[in-house]
C-alpha positions in Angstrom: -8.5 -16.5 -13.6 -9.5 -20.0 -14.1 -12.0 -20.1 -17.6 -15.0 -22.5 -16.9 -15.7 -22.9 -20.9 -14.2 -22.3 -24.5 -14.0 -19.0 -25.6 -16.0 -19.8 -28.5 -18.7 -21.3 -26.3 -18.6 -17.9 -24.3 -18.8 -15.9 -26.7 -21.8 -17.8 -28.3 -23.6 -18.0 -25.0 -22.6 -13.6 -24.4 -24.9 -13.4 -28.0 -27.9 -15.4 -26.5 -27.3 -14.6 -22.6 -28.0 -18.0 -21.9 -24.8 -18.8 -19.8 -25.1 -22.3 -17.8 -22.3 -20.9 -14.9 -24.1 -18.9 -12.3 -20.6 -18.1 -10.8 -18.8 -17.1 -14.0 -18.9 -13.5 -15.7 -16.7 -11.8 -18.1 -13.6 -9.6 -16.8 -11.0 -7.3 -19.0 -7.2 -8.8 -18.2 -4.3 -8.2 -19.9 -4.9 -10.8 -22.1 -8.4 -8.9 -23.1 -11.6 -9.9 -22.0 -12.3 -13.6 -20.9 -15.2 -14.7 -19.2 -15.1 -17.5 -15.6 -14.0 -17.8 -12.5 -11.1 -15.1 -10.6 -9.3 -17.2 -8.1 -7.8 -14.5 -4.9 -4.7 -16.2 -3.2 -2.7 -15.5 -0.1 0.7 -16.3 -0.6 3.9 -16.3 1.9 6.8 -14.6 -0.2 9.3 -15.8 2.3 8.8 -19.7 1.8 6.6 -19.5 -1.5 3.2 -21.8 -0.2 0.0 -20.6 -0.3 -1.9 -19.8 2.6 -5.6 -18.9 1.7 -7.7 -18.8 -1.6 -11.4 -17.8 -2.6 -13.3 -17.5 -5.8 -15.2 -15.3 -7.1 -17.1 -14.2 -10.4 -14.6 -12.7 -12.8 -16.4 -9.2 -12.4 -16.1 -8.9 -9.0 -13.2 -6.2 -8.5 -10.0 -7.6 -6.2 -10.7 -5.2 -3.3 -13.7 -6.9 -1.9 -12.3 -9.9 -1.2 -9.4 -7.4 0.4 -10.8 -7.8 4.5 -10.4 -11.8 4.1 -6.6 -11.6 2.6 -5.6 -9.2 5.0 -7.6 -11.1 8.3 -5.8 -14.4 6.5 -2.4 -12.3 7.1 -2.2 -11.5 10.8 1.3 -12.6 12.1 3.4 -11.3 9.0 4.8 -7.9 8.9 3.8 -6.9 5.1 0.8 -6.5 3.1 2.0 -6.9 -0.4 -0.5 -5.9 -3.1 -1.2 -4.5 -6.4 -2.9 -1.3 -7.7 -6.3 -2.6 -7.5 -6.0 -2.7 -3.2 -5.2 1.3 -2.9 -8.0 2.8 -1.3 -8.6 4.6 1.9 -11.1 1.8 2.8 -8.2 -1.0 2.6 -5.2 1.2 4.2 -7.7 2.3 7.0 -8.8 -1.8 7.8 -5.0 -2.9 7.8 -4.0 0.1 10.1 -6.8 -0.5 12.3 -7.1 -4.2 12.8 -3.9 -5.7 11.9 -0.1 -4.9 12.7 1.1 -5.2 8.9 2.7 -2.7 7.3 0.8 -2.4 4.1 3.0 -2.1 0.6 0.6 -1.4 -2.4 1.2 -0.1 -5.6 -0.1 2.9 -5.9 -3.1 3.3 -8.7 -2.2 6.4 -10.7 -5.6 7.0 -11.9 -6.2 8.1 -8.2 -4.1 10.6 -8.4 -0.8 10.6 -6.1 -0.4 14.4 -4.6 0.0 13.5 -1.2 -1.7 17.2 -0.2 -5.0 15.7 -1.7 -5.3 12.4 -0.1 -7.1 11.3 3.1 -4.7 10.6 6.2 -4.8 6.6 5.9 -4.2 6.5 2.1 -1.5 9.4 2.1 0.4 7.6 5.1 0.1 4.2 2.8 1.4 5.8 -0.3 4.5 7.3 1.8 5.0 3.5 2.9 4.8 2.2 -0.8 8.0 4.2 -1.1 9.9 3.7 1.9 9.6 -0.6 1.2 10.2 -0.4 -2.6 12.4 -2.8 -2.5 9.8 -5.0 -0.8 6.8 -4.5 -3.4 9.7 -7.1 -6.1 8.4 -9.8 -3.9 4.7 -9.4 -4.8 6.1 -10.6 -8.1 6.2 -14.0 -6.5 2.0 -14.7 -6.8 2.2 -13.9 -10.3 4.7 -16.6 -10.7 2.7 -19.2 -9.1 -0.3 -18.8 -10.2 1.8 -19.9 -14.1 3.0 -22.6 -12.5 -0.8 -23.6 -11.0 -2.1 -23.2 -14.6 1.1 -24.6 -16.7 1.4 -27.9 -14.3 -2.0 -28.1 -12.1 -4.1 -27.3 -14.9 -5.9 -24.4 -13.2 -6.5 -22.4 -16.2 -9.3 -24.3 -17.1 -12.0 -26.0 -15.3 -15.0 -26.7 -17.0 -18.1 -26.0 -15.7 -20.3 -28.7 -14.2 -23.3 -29.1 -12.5 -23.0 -29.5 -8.9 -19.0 -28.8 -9.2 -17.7 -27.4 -6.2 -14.3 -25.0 -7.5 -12.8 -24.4 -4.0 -12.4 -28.4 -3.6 -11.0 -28.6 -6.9 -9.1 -25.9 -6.3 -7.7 -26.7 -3.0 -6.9 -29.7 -4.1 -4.4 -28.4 -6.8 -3.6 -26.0 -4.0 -2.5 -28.6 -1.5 -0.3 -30.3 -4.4 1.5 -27.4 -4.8 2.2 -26.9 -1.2 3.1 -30.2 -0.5 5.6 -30.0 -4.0 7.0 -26.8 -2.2 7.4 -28.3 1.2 9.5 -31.3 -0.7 11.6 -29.0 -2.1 12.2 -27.3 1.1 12.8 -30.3 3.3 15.5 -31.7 0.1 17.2 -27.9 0.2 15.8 -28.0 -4.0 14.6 -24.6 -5.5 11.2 -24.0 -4.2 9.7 -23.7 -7.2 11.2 -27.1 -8.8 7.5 -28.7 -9.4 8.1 -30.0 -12.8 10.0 -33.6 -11.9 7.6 -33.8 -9.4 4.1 -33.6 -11.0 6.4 -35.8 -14.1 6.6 -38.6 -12.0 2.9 -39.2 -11.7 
């Protein structure tokens, strides 16, 4: 989630409905509701860079932007993904047009008796069980998207005219991946960013 004004300023501009971000809308997270831009990334668990990103208004629910991640994926073996990907729509694309096993939480509000689901989701919710142990790496996105906001500054970028967000965010994106790729090539932690971003 990458806020394109002050809470204040949204919240003013919520009472007049005079917002100046076509692309920005408000969204509920865990941190309540806060109103800009929702950033989707691919990531590689296995060497920590980041493959693919979009953006999107903060409304718009993860699962559209599902097809894209999962087409940016072909040539990996898992689909790691939160609550928010399990449908029969999303199980049914990976099984049909990519070789990925899928691991996705499954959303409880769905329900989870496995006599009431459709083949494609009760087959995916089987898988979420048998790779467990797999679903701790999709921990990993979570962790760098803090590091994207703490040391690239990605939790805020104002709004501006004529501003185009997946430059700027590439941009950031590319710093990151080129930090990791240090890191890798020097045998550091991957995630070691700090001295490096310090030194500029």
């Amino acid at each position: 989630m990458t806020k394109t004004c002050k809470a204040h300023t949204a919240q003013r501009r919520r009472r007049t409905g005079k917002y100046k971000d076509p692309q920005s809308s408000w969204t509920k997270t865990t941190k309540g509701w806060e109103y800009g831009r929702k950033v989707h990334m691919s990531l590689v668990a296995q060497n920590l860079l980041i493959q693919d990103w979009m953006t999107t208004p903060a409304a718009v629910h993860d699962s559209t932007v599902a097809k894209a991640q999962i087409d940016s994926g072909q040539g990996y073996k898992y689909f790691l993904a939160d609550s928010a990907y399990d449908s029969q729509q999303i199980y049914r694309y990976i099984f049909d047009c990519s070789s990925m096993i899928p691991v996705i939480d499954t959303n409880k509000r769905k329900g989870v008796s496995l006599e009431k689901q459709c083949q494609a989701r009760w087959l995916g919710i089987q898988l979420r069980q048998i790779y467990a142990e797999k679903y701790k790496n999709r921990w990993e996105i979570e962790r760098t998207i803090n590091i994207l906001q703490e040391y690239f500054n990605l939790e805020y970028i104002w709004y501006v005219r004529n501003r185009n967000y997946d430059a700027v965010l590439g941009l950031a994106i590319l710093a990151y991946n080129l930090c990791v790729m240090f890191n890798i090539l020097n045998s550091r932690p991957h995630r070691k960013v700090a001295d490096i971003i310090g030194c500029y």
